[in-house]
C-alpha positions as a Markdown table, in Angstrom:
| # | Residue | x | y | z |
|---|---|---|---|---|
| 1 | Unk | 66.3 | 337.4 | 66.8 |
| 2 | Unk | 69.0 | 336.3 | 64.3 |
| 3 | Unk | 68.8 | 339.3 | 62.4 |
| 4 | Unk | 68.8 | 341.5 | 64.8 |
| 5 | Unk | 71.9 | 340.0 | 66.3 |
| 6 | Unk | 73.7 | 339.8 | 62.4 |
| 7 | Unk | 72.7 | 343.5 | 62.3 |
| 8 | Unk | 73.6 | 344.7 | 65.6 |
| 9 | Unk | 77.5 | 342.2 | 65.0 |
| 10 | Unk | 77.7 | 344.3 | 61.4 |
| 11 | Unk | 76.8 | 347.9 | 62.9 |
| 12 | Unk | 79.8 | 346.9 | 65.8 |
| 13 | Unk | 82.2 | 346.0 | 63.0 |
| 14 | Unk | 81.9 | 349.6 | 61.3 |
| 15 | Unk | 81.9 | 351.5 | 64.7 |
| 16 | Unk | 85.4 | 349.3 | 65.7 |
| 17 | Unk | 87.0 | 350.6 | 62.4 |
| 18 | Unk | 86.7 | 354.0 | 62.6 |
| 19 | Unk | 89.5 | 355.8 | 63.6 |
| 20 | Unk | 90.4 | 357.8 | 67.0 |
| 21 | Unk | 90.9 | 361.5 | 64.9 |
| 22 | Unk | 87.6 | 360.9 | 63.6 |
| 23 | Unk | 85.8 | 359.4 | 66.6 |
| 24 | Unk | 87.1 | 362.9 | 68.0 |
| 25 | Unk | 85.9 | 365.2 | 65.0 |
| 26 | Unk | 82.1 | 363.5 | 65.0 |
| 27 | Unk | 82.1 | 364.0 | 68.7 |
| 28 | Unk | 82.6 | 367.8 | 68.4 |
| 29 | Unk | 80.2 | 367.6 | 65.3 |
| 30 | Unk | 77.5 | 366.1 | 67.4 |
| 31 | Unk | 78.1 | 368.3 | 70.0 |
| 32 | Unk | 77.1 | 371.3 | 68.0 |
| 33 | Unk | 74.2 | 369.6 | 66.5 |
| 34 | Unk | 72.5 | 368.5 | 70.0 |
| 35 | Unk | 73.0 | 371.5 | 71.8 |
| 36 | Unk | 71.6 | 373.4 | 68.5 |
| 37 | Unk | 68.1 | 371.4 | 68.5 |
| 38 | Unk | 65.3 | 373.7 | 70.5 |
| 39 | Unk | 63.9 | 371.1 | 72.6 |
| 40 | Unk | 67.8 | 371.1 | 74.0 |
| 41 | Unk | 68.7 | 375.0 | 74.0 |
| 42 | Unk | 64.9 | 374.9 | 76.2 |
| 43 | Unk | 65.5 | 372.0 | 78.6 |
| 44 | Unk | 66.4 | 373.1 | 82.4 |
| 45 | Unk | 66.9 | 368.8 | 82.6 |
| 46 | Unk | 68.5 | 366.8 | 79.9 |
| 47 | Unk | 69.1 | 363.6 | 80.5 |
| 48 | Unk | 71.7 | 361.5 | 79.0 |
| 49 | Unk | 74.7 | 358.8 | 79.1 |
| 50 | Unk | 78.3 | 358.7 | 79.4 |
| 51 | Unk | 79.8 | 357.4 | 76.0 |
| 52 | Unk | 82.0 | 354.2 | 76.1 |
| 53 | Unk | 84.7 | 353.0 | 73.3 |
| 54 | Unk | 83.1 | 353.3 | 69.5 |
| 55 | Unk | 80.0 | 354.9 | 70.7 |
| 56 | Unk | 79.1 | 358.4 | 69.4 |
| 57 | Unk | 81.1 | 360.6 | 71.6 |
| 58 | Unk | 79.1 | 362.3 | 74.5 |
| 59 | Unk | 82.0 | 364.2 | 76.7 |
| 60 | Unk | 81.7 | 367.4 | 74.8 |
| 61 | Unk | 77.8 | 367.2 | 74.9 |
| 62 | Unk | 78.0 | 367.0 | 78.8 |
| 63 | Unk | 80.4 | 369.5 | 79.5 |
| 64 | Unk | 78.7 | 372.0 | 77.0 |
| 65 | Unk | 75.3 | 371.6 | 78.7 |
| 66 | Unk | 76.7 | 371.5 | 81.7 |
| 67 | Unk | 78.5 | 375.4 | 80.8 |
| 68 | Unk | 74.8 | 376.2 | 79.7 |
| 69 | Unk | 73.7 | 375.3 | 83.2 |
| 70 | Unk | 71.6 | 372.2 | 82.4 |
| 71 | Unk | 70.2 | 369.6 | 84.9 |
| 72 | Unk | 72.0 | 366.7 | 83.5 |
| 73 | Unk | 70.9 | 363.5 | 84.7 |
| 74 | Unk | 73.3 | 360.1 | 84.2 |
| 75 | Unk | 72.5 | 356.6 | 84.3 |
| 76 | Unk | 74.0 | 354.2 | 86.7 |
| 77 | Unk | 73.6 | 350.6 | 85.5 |
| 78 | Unk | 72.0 | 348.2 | 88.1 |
| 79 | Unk | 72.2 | 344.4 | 88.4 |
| 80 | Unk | 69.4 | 343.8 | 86.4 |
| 81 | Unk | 70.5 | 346.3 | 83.3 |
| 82 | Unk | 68.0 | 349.1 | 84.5 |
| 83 | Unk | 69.0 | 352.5 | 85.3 |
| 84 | Unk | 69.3 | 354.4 | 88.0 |
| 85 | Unk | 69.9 | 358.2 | 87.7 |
| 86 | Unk | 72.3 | 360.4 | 89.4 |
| 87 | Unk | 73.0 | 364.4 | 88.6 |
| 88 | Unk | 76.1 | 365.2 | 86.9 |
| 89 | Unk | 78.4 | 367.2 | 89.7 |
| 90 | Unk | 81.1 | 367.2 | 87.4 |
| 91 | Unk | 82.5 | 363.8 | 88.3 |
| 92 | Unk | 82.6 | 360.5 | 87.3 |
| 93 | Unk | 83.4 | 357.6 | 88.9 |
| 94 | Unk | 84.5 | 353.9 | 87.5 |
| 95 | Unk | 81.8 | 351.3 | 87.4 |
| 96 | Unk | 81.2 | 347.9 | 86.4 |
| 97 | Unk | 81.5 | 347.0 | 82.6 |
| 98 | Unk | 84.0 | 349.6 | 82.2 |
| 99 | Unk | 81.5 | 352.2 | 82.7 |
| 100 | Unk | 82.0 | 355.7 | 84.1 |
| 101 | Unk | 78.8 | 356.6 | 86.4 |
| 102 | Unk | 78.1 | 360.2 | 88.8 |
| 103 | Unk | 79.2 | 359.7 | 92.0 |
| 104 | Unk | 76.3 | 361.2 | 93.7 |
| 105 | Unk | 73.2 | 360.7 | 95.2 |
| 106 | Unk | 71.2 | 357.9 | 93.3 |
| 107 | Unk | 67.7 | 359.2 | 92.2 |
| 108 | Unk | 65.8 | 356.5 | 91.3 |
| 109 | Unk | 64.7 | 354.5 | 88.7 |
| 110 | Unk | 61.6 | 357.2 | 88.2 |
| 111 | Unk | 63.5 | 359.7 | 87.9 |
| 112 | Unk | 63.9 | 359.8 | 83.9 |
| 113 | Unk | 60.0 | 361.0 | 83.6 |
| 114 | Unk | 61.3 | 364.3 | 85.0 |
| 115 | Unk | 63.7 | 365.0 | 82.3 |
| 116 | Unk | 63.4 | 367.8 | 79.5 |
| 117 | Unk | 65.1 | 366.0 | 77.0 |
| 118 | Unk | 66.3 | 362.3 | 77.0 |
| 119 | Unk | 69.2 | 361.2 | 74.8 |
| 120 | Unk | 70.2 | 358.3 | 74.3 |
| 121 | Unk | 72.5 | 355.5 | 73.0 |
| 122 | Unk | 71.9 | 352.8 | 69.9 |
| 123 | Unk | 73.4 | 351.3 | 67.0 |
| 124 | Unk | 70.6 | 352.2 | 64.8 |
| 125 | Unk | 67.5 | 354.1 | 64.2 |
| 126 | Unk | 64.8 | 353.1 | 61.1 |
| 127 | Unk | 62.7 | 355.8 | 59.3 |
| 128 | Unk | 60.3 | 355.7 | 61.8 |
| 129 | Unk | 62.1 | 356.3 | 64.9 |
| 130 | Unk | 62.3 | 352.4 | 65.8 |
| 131 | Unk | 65.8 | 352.3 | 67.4 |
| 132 | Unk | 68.1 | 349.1 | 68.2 |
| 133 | Unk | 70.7 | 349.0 | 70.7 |
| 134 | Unk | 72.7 | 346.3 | 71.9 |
| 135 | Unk | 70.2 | 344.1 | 73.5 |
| 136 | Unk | 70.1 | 344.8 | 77.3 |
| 137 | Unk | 67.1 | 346.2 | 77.1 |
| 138 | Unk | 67.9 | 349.2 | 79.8 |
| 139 | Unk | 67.3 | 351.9 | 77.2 |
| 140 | Unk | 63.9 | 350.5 | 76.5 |
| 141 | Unk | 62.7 | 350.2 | 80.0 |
| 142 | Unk | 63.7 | 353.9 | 80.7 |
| 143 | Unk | 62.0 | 355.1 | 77.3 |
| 144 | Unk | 58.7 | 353.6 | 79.1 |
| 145 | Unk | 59.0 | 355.6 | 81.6 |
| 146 | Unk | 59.2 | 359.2 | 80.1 |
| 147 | Unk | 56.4 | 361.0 | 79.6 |
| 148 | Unk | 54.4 | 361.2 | 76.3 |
| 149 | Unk | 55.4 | 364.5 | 75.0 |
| 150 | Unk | 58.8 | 364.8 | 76.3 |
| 151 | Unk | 61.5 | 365.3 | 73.3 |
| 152 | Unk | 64.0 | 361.9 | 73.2 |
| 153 | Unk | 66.4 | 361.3 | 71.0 |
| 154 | Unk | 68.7 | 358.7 | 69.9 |
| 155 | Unk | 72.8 | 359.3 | 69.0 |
| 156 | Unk | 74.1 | 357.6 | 66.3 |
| 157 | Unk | 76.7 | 358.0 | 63.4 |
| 158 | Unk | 75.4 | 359.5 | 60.2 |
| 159 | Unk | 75.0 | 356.2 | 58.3 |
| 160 | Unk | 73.2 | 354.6 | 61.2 |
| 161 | Unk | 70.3 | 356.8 | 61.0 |
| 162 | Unk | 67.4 | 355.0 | 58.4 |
| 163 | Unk | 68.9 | 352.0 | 59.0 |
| 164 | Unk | 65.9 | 349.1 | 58.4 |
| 165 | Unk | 65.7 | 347.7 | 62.1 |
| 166 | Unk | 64.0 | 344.4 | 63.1 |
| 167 | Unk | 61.3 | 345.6 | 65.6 |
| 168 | Unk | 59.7 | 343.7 | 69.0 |
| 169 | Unk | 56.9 | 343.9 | 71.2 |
| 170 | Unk | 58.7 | 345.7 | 73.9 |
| 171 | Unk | 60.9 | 347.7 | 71.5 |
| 172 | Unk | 60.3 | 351.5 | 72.0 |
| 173 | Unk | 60.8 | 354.0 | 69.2 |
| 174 | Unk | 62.3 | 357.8 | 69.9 |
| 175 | Unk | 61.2 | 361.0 | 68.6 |
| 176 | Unk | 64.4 | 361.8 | 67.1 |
| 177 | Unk | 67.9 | 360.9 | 66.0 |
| 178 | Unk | 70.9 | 363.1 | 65.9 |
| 179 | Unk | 74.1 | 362.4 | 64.2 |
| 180 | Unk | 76.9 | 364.8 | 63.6 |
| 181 | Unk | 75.2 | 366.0 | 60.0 |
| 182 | Unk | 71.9 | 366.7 | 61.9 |
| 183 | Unk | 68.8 | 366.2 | 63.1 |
| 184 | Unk | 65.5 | 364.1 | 61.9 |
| 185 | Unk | 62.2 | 364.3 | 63.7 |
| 186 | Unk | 59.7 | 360.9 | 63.3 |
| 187 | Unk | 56.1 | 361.5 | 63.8 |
């Protein structure tokens, strides 16, 4: 457990210094590289999160797929960190933990197995898809629960992806990670 937390405090450090121009121009980046990938330009239902401070910028992601006419599920953070999903109607509301949640109909937990695509937040992701994020656990619990098969896929900076992760029993890997200089599949 130490090393994940020493890891997971050192990937934090490098996302806090980088700054807002750039934050803005790997956004765009990332963008163009998710909504490039097949399994995305495919998807009728993409599911996904609202980005928050240092994270890898997701509001151009969202409003392109939404432009392409995508489903777009969002998650919406219950007491016990699991997710809930809502579709995107174009608004977001404020939530706890300063996040910004759809303000409509909640879906159920269950509902992430009916997504195309799943993306998805961390701080890094190894050479074999194992990802770390920062310790809730939500994102694990909702990987569980998509079917085998279905494309997910991790956002991260460039220099997070290949990153040598400590891995545990109820970790669960993804398919993919994306960064804003592309894309690598794990088998």
């Amino acid at each position: 457990m130490g090393r994940k937390t020493a890891l997971r405090d050192q990937l934090l450090t490098t996302r806090g210094r980088i700054g807002l121009p750039r934050l803005g121009s790997l956004a765009r980046s990332l963008s163009q590289v998710v909504t490039a990938i097949p399994d995305v330009r495919s998807a009728a239902t993409v599911a996904l999160y609202v980005s928050i401070g240092t994270e890898p910028g997701t509001g151009s992601l969202i409003d392109e797929l939404d432009a392409a006419g995508k489903r777009i599920l969002l998650p919406c953070l219950l007491p016990d960190n699991d997710l809930d999903w809502a579709v995107y109607d174009g608004e977001l509301v404020r939530a706890p933990r300063g996040l910004l949640e759809p303000s409509g109909e909640r879906l159920g937990v269950s509902a992430i197995a009916g997504a195309d695509v799943v993306l998805v937040p961390g701080l890094a992701v190894d050479s074999q898809g194992h990802r770390m994020g920062r310790g809730g656990g939500s994102y694990d619990r909702i990987l569980a629960r998509v079917p085998a098969g279905t494309f997910t896929c991790a956002l991260l900076y460039p220099w997070e992806v290949g990153v040598p992760v400590p891995v545990e029993e109820h970790d669960r890997a993804v398919g993919a990670a994306a960064s804003a200089e592309g894309m690598q599949r794990f088998s």
